[in-house]
C-alpha positions as CSV (number, residue, x, y, z in Angstrom):
1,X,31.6,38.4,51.4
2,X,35.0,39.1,52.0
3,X,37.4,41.0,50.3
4,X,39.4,37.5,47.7
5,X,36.0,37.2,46.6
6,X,36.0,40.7,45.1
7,X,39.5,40.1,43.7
8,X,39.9,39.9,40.5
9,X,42.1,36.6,40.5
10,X,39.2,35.2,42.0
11,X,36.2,36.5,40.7
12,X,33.9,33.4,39.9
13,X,37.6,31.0,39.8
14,X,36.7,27.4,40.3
15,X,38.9,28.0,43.7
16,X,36.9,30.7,45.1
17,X,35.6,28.8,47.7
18,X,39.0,27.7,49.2
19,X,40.5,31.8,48.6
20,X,37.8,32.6,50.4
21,X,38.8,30.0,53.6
22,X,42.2,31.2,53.2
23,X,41.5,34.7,53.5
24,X,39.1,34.7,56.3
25,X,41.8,32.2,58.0
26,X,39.4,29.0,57.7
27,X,42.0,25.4,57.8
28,X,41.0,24.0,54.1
29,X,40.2,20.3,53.8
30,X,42.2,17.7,52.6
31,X,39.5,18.1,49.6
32,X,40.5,21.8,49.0
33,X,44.3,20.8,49.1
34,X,43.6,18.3,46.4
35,X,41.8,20.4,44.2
36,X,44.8,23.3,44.6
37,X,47.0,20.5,43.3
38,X,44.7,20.1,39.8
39,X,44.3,23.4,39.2
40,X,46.9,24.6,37.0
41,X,46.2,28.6,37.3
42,X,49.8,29.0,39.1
43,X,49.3,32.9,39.5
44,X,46.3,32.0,41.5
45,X,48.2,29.1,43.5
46,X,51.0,31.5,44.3
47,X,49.2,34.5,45.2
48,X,47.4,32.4,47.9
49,X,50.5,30.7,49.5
50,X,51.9,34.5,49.5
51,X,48.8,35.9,51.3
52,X,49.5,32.9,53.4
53,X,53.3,33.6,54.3
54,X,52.1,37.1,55.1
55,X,49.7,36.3,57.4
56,X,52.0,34.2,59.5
57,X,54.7,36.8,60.0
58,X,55.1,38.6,62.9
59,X,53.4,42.5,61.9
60,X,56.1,44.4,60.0
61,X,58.1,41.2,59.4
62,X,55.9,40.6,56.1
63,X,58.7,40.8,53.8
64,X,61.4,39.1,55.8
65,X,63.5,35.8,54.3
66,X,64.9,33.7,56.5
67,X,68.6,32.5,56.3
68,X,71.5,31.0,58.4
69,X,75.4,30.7,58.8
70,X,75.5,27.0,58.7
71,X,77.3,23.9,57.5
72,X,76.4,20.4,56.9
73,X,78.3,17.6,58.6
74,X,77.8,13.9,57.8
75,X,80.3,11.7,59.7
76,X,79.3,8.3,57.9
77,X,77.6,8.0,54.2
78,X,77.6,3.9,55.3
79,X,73.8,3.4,55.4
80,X,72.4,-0.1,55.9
81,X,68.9,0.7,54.5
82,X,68.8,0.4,50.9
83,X,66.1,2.8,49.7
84,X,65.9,3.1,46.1
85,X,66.0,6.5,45.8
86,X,69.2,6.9,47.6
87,X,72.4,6.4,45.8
88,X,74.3,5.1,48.5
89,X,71.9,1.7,48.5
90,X,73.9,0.7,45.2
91,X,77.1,-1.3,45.5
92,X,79.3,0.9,43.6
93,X,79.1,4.4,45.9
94,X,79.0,2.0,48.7
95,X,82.4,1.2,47.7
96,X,83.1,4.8,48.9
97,X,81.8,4.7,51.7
98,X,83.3,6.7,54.7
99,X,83.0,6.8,58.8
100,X,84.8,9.5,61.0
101,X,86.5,9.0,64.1
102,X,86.0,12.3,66.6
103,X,89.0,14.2,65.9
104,X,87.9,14.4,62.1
105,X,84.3,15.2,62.8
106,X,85.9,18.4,65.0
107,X,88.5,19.1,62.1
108,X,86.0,19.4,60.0
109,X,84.1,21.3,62.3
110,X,86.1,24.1,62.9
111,X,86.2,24.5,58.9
112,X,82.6,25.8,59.9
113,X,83.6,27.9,63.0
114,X,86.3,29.8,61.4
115,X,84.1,30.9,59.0
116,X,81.4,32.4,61.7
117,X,78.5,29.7,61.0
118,X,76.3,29.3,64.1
119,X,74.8,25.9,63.3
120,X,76.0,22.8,62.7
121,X,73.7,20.5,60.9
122,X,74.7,17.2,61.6
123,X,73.3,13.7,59.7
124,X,74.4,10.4,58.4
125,X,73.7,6.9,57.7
126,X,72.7,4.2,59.4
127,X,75.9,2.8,60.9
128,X,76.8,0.1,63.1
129,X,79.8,1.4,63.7
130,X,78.1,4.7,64.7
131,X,76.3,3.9,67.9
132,X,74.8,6.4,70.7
133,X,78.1,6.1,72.7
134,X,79.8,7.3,69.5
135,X,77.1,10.6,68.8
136,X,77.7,11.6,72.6
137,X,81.2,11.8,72.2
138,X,81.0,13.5,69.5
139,X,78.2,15.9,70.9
140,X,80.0,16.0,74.1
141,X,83.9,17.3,72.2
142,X,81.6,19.6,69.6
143,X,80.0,21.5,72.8
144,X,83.3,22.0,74.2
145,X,85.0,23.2,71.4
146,X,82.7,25.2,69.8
147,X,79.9,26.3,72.4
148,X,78.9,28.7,70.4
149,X,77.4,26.4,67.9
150,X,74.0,25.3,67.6
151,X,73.5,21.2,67.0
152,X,70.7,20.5,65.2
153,X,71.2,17.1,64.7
154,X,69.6,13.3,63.9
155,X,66.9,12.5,61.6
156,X,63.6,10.7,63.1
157,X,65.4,7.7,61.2
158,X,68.3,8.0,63.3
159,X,67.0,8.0,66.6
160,X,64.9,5.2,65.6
161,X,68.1,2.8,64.4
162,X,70.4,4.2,67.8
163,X,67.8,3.0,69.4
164,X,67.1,-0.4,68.5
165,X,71.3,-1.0,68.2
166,X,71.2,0.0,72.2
167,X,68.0,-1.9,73.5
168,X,66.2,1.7,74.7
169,X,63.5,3.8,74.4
170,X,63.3,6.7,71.9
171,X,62.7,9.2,74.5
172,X,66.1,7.8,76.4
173,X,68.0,7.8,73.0
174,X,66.8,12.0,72.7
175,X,67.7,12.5,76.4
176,X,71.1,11.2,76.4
177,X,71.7,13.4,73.4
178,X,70.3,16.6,74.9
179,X,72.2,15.9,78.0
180,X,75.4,16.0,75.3
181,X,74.8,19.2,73.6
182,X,71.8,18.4,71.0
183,X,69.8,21.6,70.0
184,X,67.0,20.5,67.9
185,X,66.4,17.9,65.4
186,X,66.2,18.3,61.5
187,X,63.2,16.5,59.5
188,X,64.3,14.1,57.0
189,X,63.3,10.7,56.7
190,X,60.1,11.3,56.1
191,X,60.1,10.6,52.6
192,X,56.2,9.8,51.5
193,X,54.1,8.7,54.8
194,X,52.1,6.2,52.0
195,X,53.1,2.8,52.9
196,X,52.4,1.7,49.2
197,X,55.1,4.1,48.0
198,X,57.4,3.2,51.1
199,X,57.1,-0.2,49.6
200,X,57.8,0.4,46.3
201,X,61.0,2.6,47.3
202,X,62.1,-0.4,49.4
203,X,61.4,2.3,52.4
204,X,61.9,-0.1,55.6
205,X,62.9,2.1,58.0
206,X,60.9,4.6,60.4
207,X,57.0,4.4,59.3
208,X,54.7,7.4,59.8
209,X,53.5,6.6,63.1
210,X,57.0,6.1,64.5
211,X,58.2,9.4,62.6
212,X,55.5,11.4,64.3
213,X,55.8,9.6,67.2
214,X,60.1,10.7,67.7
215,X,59.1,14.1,66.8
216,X,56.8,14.6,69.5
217,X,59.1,12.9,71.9
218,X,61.5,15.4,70.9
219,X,59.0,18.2,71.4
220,X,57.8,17.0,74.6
221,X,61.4,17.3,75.6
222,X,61.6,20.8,74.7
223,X,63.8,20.9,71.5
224,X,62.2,22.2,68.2
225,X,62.2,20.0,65.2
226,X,61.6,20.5,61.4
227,X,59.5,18.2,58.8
228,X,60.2,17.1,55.2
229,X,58.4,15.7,52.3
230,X,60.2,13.7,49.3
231,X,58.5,14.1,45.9
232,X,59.4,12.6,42.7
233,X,59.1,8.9,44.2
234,X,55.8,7.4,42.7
235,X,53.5,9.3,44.9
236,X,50.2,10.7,44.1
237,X,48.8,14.3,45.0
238,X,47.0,12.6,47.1
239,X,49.8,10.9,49.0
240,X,51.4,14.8,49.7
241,X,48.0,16.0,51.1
242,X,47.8,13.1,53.3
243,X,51.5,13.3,54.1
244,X,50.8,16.8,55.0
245,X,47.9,16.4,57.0
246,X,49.4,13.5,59.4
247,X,52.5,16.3,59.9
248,X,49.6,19.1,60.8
249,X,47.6,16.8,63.2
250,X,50.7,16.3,64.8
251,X,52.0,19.9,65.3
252,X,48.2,20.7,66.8
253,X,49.4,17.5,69.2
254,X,52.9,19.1,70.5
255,X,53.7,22.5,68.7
256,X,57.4,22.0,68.5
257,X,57.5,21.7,64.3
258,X,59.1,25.1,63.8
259,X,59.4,24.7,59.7
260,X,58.3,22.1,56.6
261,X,60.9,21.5,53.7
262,X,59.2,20.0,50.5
263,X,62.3,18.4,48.7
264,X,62.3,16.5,45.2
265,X,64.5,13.2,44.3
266,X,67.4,13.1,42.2
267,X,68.3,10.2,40.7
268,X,71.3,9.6,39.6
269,X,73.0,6.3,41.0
270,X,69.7,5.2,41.6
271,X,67.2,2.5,39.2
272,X,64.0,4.4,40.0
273,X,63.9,6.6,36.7
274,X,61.8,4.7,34.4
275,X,59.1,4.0,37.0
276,X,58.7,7.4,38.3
277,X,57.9,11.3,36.7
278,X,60.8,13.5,38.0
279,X,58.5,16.9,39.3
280,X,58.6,19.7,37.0
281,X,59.0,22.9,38.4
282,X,55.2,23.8,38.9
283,X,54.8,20.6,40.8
284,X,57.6,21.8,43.1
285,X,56.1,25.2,43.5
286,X,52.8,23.9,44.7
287,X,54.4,21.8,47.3
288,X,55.7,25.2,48.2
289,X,52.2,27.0,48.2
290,X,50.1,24.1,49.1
291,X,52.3,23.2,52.0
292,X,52.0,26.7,53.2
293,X,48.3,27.3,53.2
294,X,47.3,23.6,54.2
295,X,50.1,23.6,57.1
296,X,48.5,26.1,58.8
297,X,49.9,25.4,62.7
298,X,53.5,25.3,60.8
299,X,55.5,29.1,61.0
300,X,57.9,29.0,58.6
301,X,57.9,27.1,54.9
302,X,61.6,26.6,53.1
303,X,62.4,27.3,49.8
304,X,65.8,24.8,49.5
305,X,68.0,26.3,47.3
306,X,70.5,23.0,47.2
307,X,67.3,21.4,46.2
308,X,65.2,23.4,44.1
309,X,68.1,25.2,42.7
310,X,68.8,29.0,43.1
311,X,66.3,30.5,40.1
312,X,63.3,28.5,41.5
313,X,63.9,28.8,45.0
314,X,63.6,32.5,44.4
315,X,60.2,32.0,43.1
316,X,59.3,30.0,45.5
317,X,59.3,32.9,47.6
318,X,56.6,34.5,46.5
319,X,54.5,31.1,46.9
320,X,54.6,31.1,50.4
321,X,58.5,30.2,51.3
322,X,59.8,32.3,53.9
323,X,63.3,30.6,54.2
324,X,66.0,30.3,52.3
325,X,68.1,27.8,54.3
326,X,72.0,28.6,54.7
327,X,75.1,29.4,53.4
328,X,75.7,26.0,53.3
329,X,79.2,25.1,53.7
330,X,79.3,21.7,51.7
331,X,76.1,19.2,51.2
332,X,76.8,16.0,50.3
333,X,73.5,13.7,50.4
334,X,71.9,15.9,47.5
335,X,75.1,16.0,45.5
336,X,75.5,12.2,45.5
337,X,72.5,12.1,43.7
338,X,72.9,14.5,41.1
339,X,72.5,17.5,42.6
340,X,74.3,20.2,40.1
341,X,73.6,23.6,42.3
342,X,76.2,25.3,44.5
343,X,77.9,23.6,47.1
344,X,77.9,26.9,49.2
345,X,76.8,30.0,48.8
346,X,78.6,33.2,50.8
347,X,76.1,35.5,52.7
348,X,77.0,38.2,50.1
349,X,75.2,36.2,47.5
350,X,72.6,34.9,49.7
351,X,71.7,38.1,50.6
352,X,71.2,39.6,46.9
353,X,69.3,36.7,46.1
354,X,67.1,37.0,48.5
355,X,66.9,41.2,48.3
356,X,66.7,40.8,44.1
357,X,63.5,38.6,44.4
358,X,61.8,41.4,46.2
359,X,62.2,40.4,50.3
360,X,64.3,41.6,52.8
361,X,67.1,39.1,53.6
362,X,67.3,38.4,57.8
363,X,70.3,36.7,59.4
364,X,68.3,33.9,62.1
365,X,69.4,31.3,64.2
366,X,67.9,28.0,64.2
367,X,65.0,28.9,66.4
368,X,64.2,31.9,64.3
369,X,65.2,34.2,66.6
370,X,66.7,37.4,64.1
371,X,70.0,37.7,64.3
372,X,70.6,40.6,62.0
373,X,68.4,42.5,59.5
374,X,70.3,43.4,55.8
375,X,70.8,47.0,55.1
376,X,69.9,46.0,51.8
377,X,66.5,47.4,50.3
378,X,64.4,44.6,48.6
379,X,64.3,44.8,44.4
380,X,61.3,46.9,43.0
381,X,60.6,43.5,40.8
382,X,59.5,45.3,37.1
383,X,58.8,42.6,35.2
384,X,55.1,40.7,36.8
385,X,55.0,37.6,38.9
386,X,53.4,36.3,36.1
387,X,55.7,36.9,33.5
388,X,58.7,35.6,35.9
389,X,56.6,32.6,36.6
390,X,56.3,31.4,32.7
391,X,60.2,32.6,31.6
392,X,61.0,29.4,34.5
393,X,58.8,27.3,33.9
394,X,59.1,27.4,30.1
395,X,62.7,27.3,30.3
396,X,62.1,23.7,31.6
């Protein structure tokens, strides 16, 4: 009998069975997953995905959070796909549609660089106008100018449309762009992996087998890659374990999934709201712990503040995030839909966020590798997780 057992959360709980896998480091089934999600004993949720996080650290790193200097950059919002839940699928924000040549990408570039970022996270829409020629120049002028900067670059979706336009493999497509300065590939575009939702969102583009299919190409390659889920898009608990499970037989295939972003949809712009239940903030802390205990082969779980907002993705970090994302210097895919938290955030404030939720705030690059630890102590939190836990969740 091991020690959760003798816990108090989880003397004779309904969910001792699956503490006690998580505790003795067992992989819990896609049933244990789906009974995490009906339970609604959130203390009990959390302090699993925390004992979770911990686990996976490196020993004295228990009560490190993750951050970067970084910027978003999205040379063209034209997209031809017209997802539903995206709000630049309806004809008036297409209207305001934009596409950079290469001198404006690198002006807007070294907006980034003169602040210090060291990554550059690059994405846009599916553009005609934007072919592989066009990415490799602009990889090619990025690396020269600004060496120093990290590309992580190209959604799954991306690679998939540059290479149809050209006639070419996926893995050519990823070759040519590592041979121009790509670092390692973001994870969006996943969406839901349930082609019943896919079809209800109008989701043509990049299926889960050809998803999982450009990430290992990528890994196989040798760049590291992260993974997303989309929530708030007609999909069941059932659809997320799945989703989940398909991205964890894949990392046990080629390793190179380095961290797993549960995002929500906003809708604004969008005709989706009436036949869809926007996630309440319990639903988006599970994705957080859930994704963290079932994603077992995954090292590090983000809590996205331009998402989740700032007072939930604090919270999230004691459900199993480890990672905060950036100090974003302007996002603008979020925002179009509705998005109302920060555009950026300075590392000052980054850094108290992270130290006033009770972790010690760590300065990495895009591969994790630490960059600088804070001199700043993590918070002696007074009031109790569960007490923090109701005040946010009541308050919406």
């Amino acid at each position: 009998m091991s020690a959760v057992i003798e816990n108090r959360i989880f003397t004779g709980h309904p969910l001792a069975d699956v503490a006690e896998k998580v505790y003795t480091g067992k992989r819990i089934s896609r049933e244990d997953a789906i009974r995490l999600y009906q339970s609604d004993d959130l203390v009990a949720i959390g302090a699993l995905g925390e004992y979770a996080r911990r686990v996976k650290a490196e020993p004295g790193q228990e009560n490190y959070v993750y951050y970067i200097h970084n910027m978003h950059l999205n040379p063209t919002n034209f997209c031809v796909e017209t997802c539903r839940f995206c709000s630049y699928a309806n004809p008036e924000e297409r209207g305001k549609a934009y596409t950079w040549g290469v001198d404006r990408v690198l002006e807007e570039a070294g907006k980034g660089a003169a602040l210090g970022i060291n990554e550059i996270h690059m994405v846009g829409g599916l553009n005609p106008a934007c072919d592989l020629a066009y990415y490799e120049e602009v990889l090619q002028q990025l690396r020269i100018k600004f060496p120093h900067i990290h590309m992580k670059a190209f959604t799954a979706v991306e690679i998939e449309y540059l290479a149809n336009l050209d006639g070419i493999t996926y893995e050519e497509v990823l070759t040519r762009l590592i041979a121009c300065g790509l670092g390692s590939m973001p994870g969006g575009g996943a969406e839901i992996f349930d082609d019943a939702v896919r079809e209800r969102m109008a989701v043509k583009k990049t299926p889960a087998p050809v998803y999982l299919e450009i990430h290992g190409i990528a890994h196989k390659l040798g760049i590291k890659s992260n993974a997303t889920m989309l929530t708030g898009i007609s999909e069941s608990i059932e659809n997320k374990v799945d989703h989940m499970l398909l991205l964890r037989e894949q990392q046990d295939k080629s390793g190179g999934f380095q961290c797993f972003i549960p995002l929500k949809c906003y809708y604004d712009g969008t005709n989706i709201q009436d036949e869809v239940t926007e996630p309440t903030p319990a639903d988006l802390l599970k994705d957080v712990a859930i994704s963290r205990i079932l994603l077992d082969n995954f090292p590090h779980i983000k809590a996205y503040w331009i998402q989740l907002g700032v007072q939930l993705a604090q919270l999230a970090l004691s459900f199993g995030a480890d990672d905060m994302d950036g100090t974003i210097m302007e996002e603008k895919i979020t925002h179009a839909a509705g998005a109302k938290t920060p555009l950026q955030l300075a590392q000052e404030k980054m850094e108290q966020l992270i130290a006033s939720s009770g972790y010690k705030p760590v300065v990495r690059d895009t591969i994790y590798n630490i960059r600088q630890v804070s001199s700043l102590e993590p918070a002696k939190i007074s009031e109790s997780f569960a007490e923090r836990l109701n005040a946010l969740v009541n308050d919406h």
